[in-house]
C-alpha positions in Angstrom: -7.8 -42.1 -11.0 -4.4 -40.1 -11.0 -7.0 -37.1 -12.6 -9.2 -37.7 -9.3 -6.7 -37.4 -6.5 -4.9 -34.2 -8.4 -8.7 -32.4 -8.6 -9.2 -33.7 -4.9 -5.7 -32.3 -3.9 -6.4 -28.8 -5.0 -10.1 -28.8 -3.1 -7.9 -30.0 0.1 -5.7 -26.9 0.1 -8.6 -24.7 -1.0 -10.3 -25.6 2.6 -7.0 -25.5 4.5 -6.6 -21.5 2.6 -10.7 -20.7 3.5 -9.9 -22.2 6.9 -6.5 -19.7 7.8 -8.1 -16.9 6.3 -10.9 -17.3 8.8 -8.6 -17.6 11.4 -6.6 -14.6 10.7 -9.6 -12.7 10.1 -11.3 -14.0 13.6 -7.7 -12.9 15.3 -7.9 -10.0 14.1 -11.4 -8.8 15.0 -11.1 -10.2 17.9 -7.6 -10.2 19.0 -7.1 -6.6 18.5 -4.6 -6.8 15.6 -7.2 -4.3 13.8 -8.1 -2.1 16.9 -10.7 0.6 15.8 -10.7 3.8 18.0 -13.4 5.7 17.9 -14.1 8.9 15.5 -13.3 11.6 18.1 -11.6 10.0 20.9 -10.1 13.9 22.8 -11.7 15.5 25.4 -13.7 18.5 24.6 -12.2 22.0 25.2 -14.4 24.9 26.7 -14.2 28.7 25.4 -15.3 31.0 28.5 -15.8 34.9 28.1 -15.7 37.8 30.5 -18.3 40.6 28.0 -18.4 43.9 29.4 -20.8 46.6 27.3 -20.5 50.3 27.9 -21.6 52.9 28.2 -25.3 52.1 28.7 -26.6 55.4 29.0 -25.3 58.7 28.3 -25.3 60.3 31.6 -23.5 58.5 35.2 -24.9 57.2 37.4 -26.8 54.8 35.2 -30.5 53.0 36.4 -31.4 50.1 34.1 -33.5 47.6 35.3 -32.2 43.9 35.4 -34.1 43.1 32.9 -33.4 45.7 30.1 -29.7 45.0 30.7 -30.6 41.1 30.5 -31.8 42.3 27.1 -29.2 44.2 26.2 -26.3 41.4 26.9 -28.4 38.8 25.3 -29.0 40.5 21.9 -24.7 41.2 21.5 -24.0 37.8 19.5 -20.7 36.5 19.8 -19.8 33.6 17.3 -17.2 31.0 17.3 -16.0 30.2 13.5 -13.9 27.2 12.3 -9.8 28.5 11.8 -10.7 29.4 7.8 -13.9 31.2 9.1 -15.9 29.1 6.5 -18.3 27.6 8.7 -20.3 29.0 11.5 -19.4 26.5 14.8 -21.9 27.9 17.7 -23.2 31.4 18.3 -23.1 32.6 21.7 -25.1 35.5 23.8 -23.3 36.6 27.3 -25.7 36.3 30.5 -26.9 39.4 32.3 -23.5 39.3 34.1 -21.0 38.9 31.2 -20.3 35.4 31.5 -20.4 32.8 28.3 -19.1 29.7 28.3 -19.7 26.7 25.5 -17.7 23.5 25.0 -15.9 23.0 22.0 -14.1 20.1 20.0 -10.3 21.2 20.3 -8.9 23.0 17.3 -8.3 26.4 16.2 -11.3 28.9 15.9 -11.6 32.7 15.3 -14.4 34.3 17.7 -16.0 37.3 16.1 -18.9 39.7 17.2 -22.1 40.0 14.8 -22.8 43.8 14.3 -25.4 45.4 16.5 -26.1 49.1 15.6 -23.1 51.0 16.1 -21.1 48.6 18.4 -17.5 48.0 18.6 -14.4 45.9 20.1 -11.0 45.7 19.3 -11.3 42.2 21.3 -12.3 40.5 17.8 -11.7 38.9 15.9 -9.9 36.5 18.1 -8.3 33.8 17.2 -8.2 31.1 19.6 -7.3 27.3 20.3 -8.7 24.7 22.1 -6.8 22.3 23.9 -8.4 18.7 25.1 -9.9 19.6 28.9 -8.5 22.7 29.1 -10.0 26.5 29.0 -9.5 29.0 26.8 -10.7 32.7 28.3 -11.6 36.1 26.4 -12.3 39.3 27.7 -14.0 41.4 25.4 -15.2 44.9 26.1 -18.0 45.9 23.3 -18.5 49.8 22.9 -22.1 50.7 22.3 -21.0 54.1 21.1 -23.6 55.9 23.9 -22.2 59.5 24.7 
């Protein structure tokens, strides 16, 4: 009997162990003792650009219609690296007025230019950093090389 009550002891104290772990693990789910934030949790930053690409012909004044200078701007590539410039984050094309702007996570970047022909800036590399909600702005002025 004495063999019975010991055996039935230890299965008592077993439930009341199986019963507080529940209890701290219920607390903590949902008490908030284990609070899970989201992954990425900041605001997003936003990288705008001001492009300007001269000379477009080799003789003043200059007549190109909207939509050869449309292509013009849109085939100069600007791209937005991570900090260690290992991976490719967004490539960008400026508008048929310059402008370019893209939202990015914030961090440090380095925004180069992909080569076109004979093109050149001493704009970029850039290296830039994006604050949560804020703006980071660039001017960059790309030489076609046109005389």
């Amino acid at each position: 009997m004495k063999s019975y009550l010991r055996h039935e002891k230890r299965r008592n104290y077993w439930h009341i162990g199986l019963a507080v772990a529940a209890a701290v693990t219920f607390f903590c789910l949902f008490g908030g003792c284990l609070e899970t934030q989201p992954e990425n949790t900041q605001k997003p930053g936003f990288l705008e650009a001001n492009v300007t690409i001269g000379p477009l012909c080799p003789v003043e004044p200059c007549e190109i219609p909207e939509a050869r200078k449309a292509e013009i701007y849109s085939a100069r590539t600007i791209q937005v690296y991570t900090e260690n410039r290992e991976t490719l984050v967004k490539e960008l094309s400026p508008d048929v007025e310059g402008q370019m702007k893209t939202e990015l996570e914030a961090g440090a970047y380095v925004v180069d230019m992909k080569p076109l022909g004979i093109d050149s800036t001493s704009d970029l590399p850039a290296e830039i950093r994006i604050s949560p909600g804020e703006t980071a702005y660039l001017d960059i002025s790309i030489d076609t090389g046109i005389r």
